[in-house]
N, C-alpha and C positions, 0 to 999 in steps of 0.2 A: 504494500500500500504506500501511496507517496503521501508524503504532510510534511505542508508548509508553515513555518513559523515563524511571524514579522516579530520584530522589537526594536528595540531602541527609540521610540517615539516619546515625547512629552511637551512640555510649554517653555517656549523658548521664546527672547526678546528677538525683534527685528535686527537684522544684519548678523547673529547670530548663528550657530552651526549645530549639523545633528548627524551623527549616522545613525544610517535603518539597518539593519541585519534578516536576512532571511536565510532561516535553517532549513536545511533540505534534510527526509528522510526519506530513503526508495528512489531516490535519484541522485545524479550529480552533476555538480555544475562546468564541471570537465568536459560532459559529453552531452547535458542539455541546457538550451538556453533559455534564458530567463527575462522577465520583465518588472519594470517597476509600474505598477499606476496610480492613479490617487482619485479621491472622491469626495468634492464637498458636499454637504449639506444642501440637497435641491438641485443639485449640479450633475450631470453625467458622468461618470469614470472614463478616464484622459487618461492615455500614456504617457508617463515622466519617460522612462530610459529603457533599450535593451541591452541585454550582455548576449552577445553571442556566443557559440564555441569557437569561432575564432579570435574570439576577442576585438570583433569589428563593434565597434558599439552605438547604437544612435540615441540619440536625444531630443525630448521636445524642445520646441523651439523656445520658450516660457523659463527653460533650465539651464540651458548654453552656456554652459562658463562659470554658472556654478554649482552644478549638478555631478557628481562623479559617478560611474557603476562598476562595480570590480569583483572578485570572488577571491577566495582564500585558499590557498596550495592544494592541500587536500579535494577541495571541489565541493564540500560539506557547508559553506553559507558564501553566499552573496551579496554584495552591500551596497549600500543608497547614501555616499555620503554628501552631506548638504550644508551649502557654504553660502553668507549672505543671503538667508533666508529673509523672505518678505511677506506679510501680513494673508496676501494672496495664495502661498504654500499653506496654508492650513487648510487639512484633509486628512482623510484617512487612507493611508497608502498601503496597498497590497503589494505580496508577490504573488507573482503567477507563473507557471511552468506549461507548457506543450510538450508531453510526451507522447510515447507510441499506448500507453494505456490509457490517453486522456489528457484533456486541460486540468487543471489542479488550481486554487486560488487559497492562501492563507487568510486567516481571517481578519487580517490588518493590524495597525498599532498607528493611533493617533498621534499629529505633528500640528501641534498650537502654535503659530506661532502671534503675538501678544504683547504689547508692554505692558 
Protein backbone atom coordinates (compact mmCIF):
# COMPACT_ATOMS: atom_id res chain seq x y z
CA UNK A 1 0.00 0.00 0.00
CA UNK A 2 1.56 3.53 -0.72
CA UNK A 3 0.82 6.40 2.14
CA UNK A 4 1.73 9.72 1.84
CA UNK A 5 2.62 11.99 4.77
CA UNK A 6 2.95 15.83 4.56
CA UNK A 7 4.57 17.81 7.46
CA UNK A 8 6.29 20.52 8.23
CA UNK A 9 3.45 23.15 7.88
CA UNK A 10 2.54 25.98 10.51
CA UNK A 11 2.00 29.99 10.95
CA UNK A 12 4.79 31.76 9.63
CA UNK A 13 5.31 35.71 9.33
CA UNK A 14 5.50 37.15 5.70
CA UNK A 15 8.89 36.97 3.82
CA UNK A 16 9.57 34.04 6.16
CA UNK A 17 10.46 30.24 5.36
CA UNK A 18 9.13 26.62 5.73
CA UNK A 19 9.81 23.22 4.60
CA UNK A 20 7.05 20.69 3.68
CA UNK A 21 8.29 17.15 3.97
CA UNK A 22 6.51 14.38 2.28
CA UNK A 23 7.18 10.79 3.56
CA UNK A 24 6.68 8.04 1.06
CA UNK A 25 5.76 4.50 2.10
CA UNK A 26 5.23 1.77 -0.87
CA UNK A 27 7.16 3.83 -3.05
CA UNK A 28 10.13 5.82 -3.86
CA UNK A 29 11.02 8.81 -4.87
CA UNK A 30 14.08 7.59 -6.87
CA UNK A 31 11.90 5.91 -9.38
CA UNK A 32 8.58 7.97 -8.86
CA UNK A 33 7.69 11.24 -9.29
CA UNK A 34 6.09 13.54 -7.26
CA UNK A 35 4.04 16.69 -6.86
CA UNK A 36 3.49 19.54 -4.61
CA UNK A 37 -0.16 21.25 -4.67
CA UNK A 38 -1.99 23.59 -2.59
CA UNK A 39 -5.43 24.43 -1.79
CA UNK A 40 -7.07 27.55 -0.30
CA UNK A 41 -10.12 27.90 1.22
CA UNK A 42 -12.84 28.38 -1.68
CA UNK A 43 -10.07 28.16 -4.06
CA UNK A 44 -9.24 25.12 -6.57
CA UNK A 45 -6.13 22.83 -5.93
CA UNK A 46 -3.13 24.42 -8.13
CA UNK A 47 0.02 22.80 -8.72
CA UNK A 48 3.02 24.44 -6.71
CA UNK A 49 6.13 22.05 -8.17
CA UNK A 50 7.05 18.63 -9.61
CA UNK A 51 10.02 16.45 -8.98
CA UNK A 52 10.61 14.39 -11.57
CA UNK A 53 12.93 11.13 -11.69
CA UNK A 54 15.03 12.93 -13.57
CA UNK A 55 15.36 15.59 -11.47
CA UNK A 56 13.92 17.95 -14.39
CA UNK A 57 11.69 19.83 -12.17
CA UNK A 58 8.85 22.42 -12.88
CA UNK A 59 7.27 25.14 -11.03
CA UNK A 60 4.33 27.25 -10.87
CA UNK A 61 4.61 30.29 -12.04
CA UNK A 62 3.23 32.17 -8.59
CA UNK A 63 6.66 30.19 -6.88
CA UNK A 64 9.61 30.87 -9.33
CA UNK A 65 12.49 31.76 -7.29
CA UNK A 66 11.30 30.92 -4.24
CA UNK A 67 9.92 27.73 -4.33
CA UNK A 68 12.55 24.71 -4.02
CA UNK A 69 11.55 20.72 -4.76
CA UNK A 70 14.08 18.17 -3.86
CA UNK A 71 14.00 14.51 -2.30
CA UNK A 72 16.48 12.84 0.08
CA UNK A 73 19.33 10.03 -0.92
CA UNK A 74 17.49 7.34 0.06
CA UNK A 75 14.35 8.28 -2.09
CA UNK A 76 12.15 7.94 1.27
CA UNK A 77 10.73 11.98 1.60
CA UNK A 78 10.51 14.77 -0.76
CA UNK A 79 10.50 18.21 0.13
CA UNK A 80 8.79 21.60 -0.45
CA UNK A 81 11.04 24.06 0.76
CA UNK A 82 9.65 27.66 0.91
CA UNK A 83 11.53 30.82 0.87
CA UNK A 84 9.93 34.58 1.15
CA UNK A 85 6.71 33.38 1.72
CA UNK A 86 3.76 35.77 1.14
CA UNK A 87 0.21 36.09 2.60
CA UNK A 88 -1.18 34.50 -0.71
CA UNK A 89 0.87 30.89 0.04
CA UNK A 90 -1.43 30.02 2.74
CA UNK A 91 -3.17 26.73 1.86
CA UNK A 92 -3.06 23.47 2.47
CA UNK A 93 -0.49 21.75 0.59
CA UNK A 94 -0.60 18.16 -0.58
CA UNK A 95 1.77 15.43 -1.87
CA UNK A 96 0.80 13.45 -4.57
CA UNK A 97 2.35 10.50 -6.26
CA UNK A 98 1.39 8.68 -9.83
CA UNK A 99 2.19 5.22 -9.79
CA UNK A 100 1.44 2.10 -11.66
CA UNK A 101 -1.06 1.07 -8.69
CA UNK A 102 -2.69 4.58 -8.79
CA UNK A 103 -2.72 8.40 -7.98
CA UNK A 104 -2.01 8.60 -4.18
CA UNK A 105 -2.74 12.16 -2.21
CA UNK A 106 -1.47 12.67 1.49
CA UNK A 107 -3.80 14.24 3.54
CA UNK A 108 -1.96 17.62 3.66
CA UNK A 109 -0.20 19.92 6.43
CA UNK A 110 -1.28 23.43 6.74
CA UNK A 111 1.07 26.72 5.78
CA UNK A 112 -0.36 30.10 7.51
CA UNK A 113 1.22 32.35 6.57
CA UNK A 114 0.24 35.67 8.87
CA UNK A 115 1.69 38.45 10.93
Amino acid sequence: QVHLVESGGGLVQPGGSLRLSCRAAGINFRFNSMAWYRQAPGKERELVANLTRSDGNNYADFVKGRFTVSRDAPGNTAYLQMTSLKAEDTATYYCHANTKWGAFWGRGTQVTVSS
